[in-house]
C-alpha positions as CSV (number, residue, x, y, z in Angstrom):
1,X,23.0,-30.5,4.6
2,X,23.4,-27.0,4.5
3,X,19.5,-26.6,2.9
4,X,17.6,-25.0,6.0
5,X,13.6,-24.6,6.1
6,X,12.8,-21.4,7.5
7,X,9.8,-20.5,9.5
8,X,7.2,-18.9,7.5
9,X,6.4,-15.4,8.3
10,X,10.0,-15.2,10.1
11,X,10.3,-11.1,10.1
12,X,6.7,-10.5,10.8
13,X,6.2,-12.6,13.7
14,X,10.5,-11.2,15.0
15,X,8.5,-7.7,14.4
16,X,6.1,-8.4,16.5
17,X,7.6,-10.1,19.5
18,X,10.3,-7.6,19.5
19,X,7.6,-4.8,20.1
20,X,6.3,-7.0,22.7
21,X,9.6,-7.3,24.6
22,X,10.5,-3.8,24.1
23,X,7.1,-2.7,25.2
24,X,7.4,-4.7,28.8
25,X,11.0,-3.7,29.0
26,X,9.8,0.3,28.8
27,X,6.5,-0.5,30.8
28,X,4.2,0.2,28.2
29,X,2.7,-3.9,28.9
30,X,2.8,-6.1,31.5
31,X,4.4,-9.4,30.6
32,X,1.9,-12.1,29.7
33,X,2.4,-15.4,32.3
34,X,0.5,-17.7,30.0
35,X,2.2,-19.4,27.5
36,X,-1.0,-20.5,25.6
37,X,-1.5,-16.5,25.0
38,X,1.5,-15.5,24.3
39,X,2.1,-18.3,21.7
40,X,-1.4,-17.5,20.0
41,X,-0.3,-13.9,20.0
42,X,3.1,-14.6,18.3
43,X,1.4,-17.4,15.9
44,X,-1.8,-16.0,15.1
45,X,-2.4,-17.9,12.3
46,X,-4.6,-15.0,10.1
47,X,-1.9,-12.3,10.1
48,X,1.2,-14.5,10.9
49,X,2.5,-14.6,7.5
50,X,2.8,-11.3,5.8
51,X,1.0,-9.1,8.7
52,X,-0.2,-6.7,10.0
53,X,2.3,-6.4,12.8
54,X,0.1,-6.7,15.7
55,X,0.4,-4.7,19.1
56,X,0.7,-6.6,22.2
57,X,-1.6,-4.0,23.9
58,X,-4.2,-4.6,21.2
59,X,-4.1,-8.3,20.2
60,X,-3.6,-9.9,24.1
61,X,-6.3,-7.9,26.0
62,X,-9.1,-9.4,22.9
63,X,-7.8,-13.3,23.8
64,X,-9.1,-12.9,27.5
65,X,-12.5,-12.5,26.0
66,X,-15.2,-14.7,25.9
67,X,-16.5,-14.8,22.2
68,X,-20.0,-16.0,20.9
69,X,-21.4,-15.9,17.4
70,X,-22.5,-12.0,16.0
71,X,-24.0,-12.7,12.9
72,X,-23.5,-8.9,11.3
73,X,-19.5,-9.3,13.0
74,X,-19.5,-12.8,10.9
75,X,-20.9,-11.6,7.5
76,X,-18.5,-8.4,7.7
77,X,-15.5,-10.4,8.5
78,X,-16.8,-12.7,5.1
79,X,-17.0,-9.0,2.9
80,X,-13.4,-8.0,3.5
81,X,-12.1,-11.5,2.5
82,X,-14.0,-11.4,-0.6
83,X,-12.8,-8.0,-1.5
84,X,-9.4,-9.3,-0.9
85,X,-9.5,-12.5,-2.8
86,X,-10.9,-9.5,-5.5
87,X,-7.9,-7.8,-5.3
88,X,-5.5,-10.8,-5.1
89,X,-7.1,-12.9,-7.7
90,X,-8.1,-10.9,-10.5
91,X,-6.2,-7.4,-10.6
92,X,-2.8,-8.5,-8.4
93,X,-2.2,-11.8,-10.4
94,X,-3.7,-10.8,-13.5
95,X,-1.3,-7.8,-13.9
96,X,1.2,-9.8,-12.6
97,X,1.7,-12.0,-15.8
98,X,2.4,-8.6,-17.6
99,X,4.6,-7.0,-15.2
100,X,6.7,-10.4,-14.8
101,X,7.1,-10.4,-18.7
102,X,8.2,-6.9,-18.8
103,X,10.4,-6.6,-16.0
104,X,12.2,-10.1,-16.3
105,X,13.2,-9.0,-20.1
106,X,13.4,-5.2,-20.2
107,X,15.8,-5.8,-23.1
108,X,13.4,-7.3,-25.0
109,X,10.4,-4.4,-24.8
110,X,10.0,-1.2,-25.7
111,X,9.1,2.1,-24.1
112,X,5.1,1.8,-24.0
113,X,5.4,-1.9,-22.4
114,X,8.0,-0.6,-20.2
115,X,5.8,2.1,-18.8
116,X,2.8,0.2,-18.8
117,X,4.4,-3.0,-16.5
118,X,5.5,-0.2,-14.1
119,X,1.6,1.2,-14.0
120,X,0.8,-2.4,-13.4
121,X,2.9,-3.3,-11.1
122,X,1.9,-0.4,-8.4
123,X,-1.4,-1.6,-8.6
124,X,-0.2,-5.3,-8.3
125,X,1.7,-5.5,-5.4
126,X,-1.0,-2.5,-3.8
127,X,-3.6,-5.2,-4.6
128,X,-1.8,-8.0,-3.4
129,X,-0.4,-6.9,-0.2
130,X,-3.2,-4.9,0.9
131,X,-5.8,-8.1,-0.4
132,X,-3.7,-10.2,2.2
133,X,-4.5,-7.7,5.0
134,X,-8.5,-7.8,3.9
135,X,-7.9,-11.3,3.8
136,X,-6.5,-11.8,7.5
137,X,-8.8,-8.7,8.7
138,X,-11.7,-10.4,7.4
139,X,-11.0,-14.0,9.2
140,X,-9.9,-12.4,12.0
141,X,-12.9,-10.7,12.3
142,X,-15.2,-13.9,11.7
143,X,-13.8,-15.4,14.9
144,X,-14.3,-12.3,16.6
145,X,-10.9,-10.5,16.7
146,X,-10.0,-7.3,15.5
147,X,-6.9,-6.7,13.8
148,X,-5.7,-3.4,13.1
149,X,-6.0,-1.4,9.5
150,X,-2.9,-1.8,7.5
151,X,-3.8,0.1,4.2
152,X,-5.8,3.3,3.8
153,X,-6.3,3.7,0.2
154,X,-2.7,4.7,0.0
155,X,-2.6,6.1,-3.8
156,X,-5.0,8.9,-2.9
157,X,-2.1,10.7,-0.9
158,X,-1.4,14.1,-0.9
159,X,2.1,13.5,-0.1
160,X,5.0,10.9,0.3
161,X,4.8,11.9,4.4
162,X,0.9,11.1,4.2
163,X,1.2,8.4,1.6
164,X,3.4,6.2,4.7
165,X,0.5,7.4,7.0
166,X,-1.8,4.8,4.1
167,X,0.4,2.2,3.2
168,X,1.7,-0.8,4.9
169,X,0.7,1.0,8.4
170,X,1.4,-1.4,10.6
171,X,5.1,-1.3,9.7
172,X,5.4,2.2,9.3
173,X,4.1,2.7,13.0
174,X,6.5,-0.2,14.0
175,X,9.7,1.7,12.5
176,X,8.3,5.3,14.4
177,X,7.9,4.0,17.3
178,X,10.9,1.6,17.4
179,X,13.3,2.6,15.5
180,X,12.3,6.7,14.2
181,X,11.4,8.1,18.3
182,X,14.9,6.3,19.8
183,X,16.8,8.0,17.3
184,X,15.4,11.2,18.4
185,X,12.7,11.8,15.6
186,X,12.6,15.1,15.4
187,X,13.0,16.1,18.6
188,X,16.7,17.5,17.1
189,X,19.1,19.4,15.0
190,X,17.5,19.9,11.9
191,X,20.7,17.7,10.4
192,X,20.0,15.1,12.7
193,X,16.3,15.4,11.8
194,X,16.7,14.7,8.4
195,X,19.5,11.7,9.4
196,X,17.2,10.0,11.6
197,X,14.3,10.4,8.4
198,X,16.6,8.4,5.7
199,X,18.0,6.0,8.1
200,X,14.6,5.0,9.2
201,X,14.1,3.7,5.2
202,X,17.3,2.9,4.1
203,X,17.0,-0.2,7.0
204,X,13.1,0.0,5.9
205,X,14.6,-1.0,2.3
206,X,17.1,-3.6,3.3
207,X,14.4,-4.9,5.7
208,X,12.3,-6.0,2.4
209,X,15.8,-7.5,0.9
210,X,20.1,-7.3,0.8
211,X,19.9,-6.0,-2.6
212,X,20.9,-2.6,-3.6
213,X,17.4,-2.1,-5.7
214,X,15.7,-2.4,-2.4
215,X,18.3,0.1,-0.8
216,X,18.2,2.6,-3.3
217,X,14.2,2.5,-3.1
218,X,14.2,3.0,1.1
219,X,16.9,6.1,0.0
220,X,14.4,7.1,-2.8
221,X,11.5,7.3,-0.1
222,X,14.0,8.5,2.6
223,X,15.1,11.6,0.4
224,X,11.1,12.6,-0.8
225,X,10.1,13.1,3.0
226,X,13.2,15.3,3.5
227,X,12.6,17.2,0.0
228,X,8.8,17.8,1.0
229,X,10.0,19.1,4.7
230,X,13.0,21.6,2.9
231,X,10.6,23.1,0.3
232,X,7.0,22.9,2.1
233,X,7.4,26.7,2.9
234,X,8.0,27.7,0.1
235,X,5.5,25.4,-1.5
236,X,3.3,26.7,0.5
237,X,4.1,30.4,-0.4
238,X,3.6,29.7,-4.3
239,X,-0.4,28.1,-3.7
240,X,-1.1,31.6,-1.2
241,X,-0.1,33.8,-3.6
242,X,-1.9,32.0,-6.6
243,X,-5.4,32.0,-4.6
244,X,-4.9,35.4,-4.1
245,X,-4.3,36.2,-7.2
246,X,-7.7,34.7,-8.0
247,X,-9.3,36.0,-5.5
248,X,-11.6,39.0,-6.1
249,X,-11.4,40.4,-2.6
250,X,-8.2,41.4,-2.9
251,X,-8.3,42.7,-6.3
252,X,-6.1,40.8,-8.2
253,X,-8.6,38.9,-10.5
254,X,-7.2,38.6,-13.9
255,X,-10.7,38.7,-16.4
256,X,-11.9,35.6,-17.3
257,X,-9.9,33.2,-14.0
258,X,-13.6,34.2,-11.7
259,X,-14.5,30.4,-12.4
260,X,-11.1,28.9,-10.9
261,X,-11.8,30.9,-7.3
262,X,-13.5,28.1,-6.0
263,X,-10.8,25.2,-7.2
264,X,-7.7,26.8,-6.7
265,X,-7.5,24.3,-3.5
266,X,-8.7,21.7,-5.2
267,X,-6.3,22.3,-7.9
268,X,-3.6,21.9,-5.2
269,X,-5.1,18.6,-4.4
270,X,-5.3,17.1,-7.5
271,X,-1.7,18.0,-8.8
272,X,-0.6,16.7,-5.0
273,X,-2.0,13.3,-5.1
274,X,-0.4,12.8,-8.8
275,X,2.6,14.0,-8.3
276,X,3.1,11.5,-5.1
277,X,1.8,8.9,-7.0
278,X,4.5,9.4,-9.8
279,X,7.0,9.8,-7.0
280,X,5.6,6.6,-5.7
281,X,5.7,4.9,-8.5
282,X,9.6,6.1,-9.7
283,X,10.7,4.0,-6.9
284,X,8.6,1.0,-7.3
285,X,11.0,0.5,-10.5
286,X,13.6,0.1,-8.0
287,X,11.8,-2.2,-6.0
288,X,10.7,-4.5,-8.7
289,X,13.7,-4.6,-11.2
290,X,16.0,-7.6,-10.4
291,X,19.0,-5.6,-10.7
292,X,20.3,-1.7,-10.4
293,X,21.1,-2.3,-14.1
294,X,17.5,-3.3,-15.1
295,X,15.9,-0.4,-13.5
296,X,17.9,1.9,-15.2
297,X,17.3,0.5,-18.4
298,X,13.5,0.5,-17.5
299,X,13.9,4.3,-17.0
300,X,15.9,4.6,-20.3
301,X,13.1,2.9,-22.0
302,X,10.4,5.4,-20.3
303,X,12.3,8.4,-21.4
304,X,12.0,7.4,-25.1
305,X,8.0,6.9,-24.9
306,X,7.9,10.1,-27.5
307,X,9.5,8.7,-30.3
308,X,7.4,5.1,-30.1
309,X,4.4,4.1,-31.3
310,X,1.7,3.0,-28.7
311,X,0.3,0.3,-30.5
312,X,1.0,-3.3,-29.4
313,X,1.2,-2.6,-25.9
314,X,-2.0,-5.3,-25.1
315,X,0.1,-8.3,-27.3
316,X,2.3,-8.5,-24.0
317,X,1.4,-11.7,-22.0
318,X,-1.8,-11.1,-21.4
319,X,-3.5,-10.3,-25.2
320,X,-6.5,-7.4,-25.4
321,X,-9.1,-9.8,-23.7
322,X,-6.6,-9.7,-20.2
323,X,-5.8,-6.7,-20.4
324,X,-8.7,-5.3,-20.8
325,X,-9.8,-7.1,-17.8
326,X,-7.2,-6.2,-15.9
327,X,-7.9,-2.4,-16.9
328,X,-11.5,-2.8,-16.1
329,X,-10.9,-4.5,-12.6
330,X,-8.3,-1.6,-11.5
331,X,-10.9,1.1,-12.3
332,X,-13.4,-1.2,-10.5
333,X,-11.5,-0.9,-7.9
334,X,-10.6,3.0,-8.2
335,X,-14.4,3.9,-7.9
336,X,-15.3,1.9,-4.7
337,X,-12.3,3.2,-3.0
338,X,-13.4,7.0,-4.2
339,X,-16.7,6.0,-3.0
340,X,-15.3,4.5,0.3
341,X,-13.7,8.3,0.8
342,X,-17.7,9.4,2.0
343,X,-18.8,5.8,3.4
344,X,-18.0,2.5,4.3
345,X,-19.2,0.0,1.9
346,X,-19.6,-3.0,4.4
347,X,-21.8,-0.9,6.3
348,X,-23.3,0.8,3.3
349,X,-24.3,-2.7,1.7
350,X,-25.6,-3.6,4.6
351,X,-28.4,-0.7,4.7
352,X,-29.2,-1.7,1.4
353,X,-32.2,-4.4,0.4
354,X,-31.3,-8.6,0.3
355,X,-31.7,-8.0,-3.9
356,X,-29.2,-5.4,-3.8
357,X,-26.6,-7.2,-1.6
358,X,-26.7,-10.2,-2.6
359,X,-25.9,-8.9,-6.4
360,X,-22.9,-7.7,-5.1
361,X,-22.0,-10.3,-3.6
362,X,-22.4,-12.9,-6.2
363,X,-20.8,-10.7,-8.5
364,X,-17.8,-10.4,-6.9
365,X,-17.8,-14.2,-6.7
366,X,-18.8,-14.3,-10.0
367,X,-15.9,-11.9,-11.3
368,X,-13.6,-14.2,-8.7
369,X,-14.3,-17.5,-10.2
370,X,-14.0,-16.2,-13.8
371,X,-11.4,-13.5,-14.0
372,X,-9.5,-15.1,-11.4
373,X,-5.9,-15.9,-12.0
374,X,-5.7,-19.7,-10.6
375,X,-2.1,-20.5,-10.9
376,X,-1.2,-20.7,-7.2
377,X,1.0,-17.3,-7.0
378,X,2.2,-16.6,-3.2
379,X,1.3,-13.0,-2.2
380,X,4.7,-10.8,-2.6
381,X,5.0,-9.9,1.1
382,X,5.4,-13.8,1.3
383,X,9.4,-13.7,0.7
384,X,10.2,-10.8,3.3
């Protein structure tokens, strides 16, 4: 009697009519009279389950428009679900198998498997939350709504404040704007500043889960935005005086360092984007381990990757044929989104000739029905 079916989607669609009410209630929207509106907006089927949190402002205004087929609006909205069924199907459930092997036996692995599920699984649940968003973008868009971005190819970031800026947007605009401002932001003491900061992710990580795993990996995130803000000076400091130590203007040019003048801020980029990545992916040990006590054996293992022989690493799960397809499909991946920095490939396919596109296409539908993982795996965002 006590067994209880709860509404799908539960804390996305509470996220999104609580920005609602708190938006009329501060003035920002006038309160919407039709119940057939309001209802869609709440239920919206595309995005209901596992986002993106929606806007009143954006979504209401676009169901008071008259729609009628676009042909181009239609074959976009079809690109971005096939790029997310991509993502989903063959890198997010395909690494998946390894990283559930790993992770629900660290005991039983060593080192190099240890720090290979943890690779995997920061591409996995990248590729499988941020394929749902294509996914729900993309049918969106074939009806003729627009729904707003939710992931900005996130591992490129220069830093943990920027890398919140790229992932999981719509949330991280929903905690600023209703949870971040009315504490104060930082519009205060410096102490309160940095309060506000790691409160905002502590409830960010008990949001995803009451487990202390998902706690420590909001306090993790909470206390890299508050080391970036306490050292960026001086961080700042140490890059100056290296270019202009390189720099021949000033006199400083060591024989031989001319060639690094031009890269020095390139250098800075580089190093940025892989140390946030590592940051990132410290804590995703948190959020994936099943217990406190797992993750910190998962670390253990990591720490002893010296002293352990690399070999056997593709005999986990998935054998060298999987994992070689799951290593191919990731650097697949990789390039389109370093190609997608300069242009948008939708639009870019579509300047290209019918031989060319429809190559693509069929190979991603190809790679789909072949490299696929069919074994009826919920997207993660599914169970928060």
């Amino acid at each position: 009697m006590l067994d209880v079916l709860l509404p799908v989607g539960i804390s996305f669609y509470t996220f999104q009519t609580l920005a609602y009410t708190i938006d009329v209630y501060r003035g920002k929207q006038k309160p919407e009279h039709h119940l057939g509106r309001f209802a869609l907006y709440v239920s919206f089927f595309p995005q209901l389950v596992a986002g993106p949190i929606e806007r009143s402002q954006r979504l209401l205004p676009q169901f008071r428009q008259p729609k009628s087929f676009d042909y181009q609006r239609v074959v976009d909205g079809l690109k971005l679900m096939v790029w997310g069924f991509f993502k989903k199907l063959v890198i997010a459930d395909r690494l998946a198998i390894y990283v559930n092997e790993v992770y629900g036996a660290p005991e039983a692995y060593g080192a190099w498997p240890a720090l290979v599920a943890t690779y995997f699984f920061a591409f996995q649940i990248y590729c499988d939350f941020s394929g749902y968003s294509d996914i729900a973008i993309g049918a969106a868009q074939v009806m003729g709504y627009n729904l707003m971005e939710n992931f900005r190819r996130p591992y490129h970031a220069k830093s943990i404040n920027e890398f919140w800026h790229r992932w999981h947007i719509s949330l991280s605009s929903w905690f600023r704007d209703y949870l971040y401002i009315p504490l104060g932001g930082n519009r205060v003491p410096k102490r309160r500043w940095y309060f506000n900061l790691f409160t905002v992710f502590v409830i960010s990580g008990l949001w995803h889960g009451a487990a202390w795993t998902f706690v420590v990996w909001g306090a993790l995130h909470g206390g890299y935005l508050i080391l970036g803000i306490v050292t960026k000076d001086f961080r700042d400091t140490m890059w100056d005086q290296l270019e202009r130590f390189a720099d021949p203007v000033e006199g400083h040019t060591v024989a031989g360092w001319s060639h690094l003048i031009p890269s020095i801020p390139n250098l800075r980029r580089y190093i940025s984007v892989v140390v946030t990545f590592h940051l990132v992916l410290f804590g995703w040990i948190f959020f994936r381990a099943n217990t406190i006590r797992d993750a910190a054996l998962i670390i253990e293992k990591i720490l002893q990757i010296g002293g352990e022989r690399i070999a056997g690493i593709t005999d986990v799960a998935l054998g060298t044929t999987g994992f070689t397809i799951g290593l191919g499909a990731v650097g697949f991946m990789e390039l389109v989104q370093f190609w997608e920095r300069k242009v948008d490939m939708r639009h870019f396919l579509t300047s290209r000739p019918a031989v060319v596109r429809w190559s693509v296409y069929y190979g991603l539908v190809l790679a789909i029905i072949f490299a696929g993982i069919f074994n009826k795996k919920q997207f993660i965002y599914f169970q928060f």
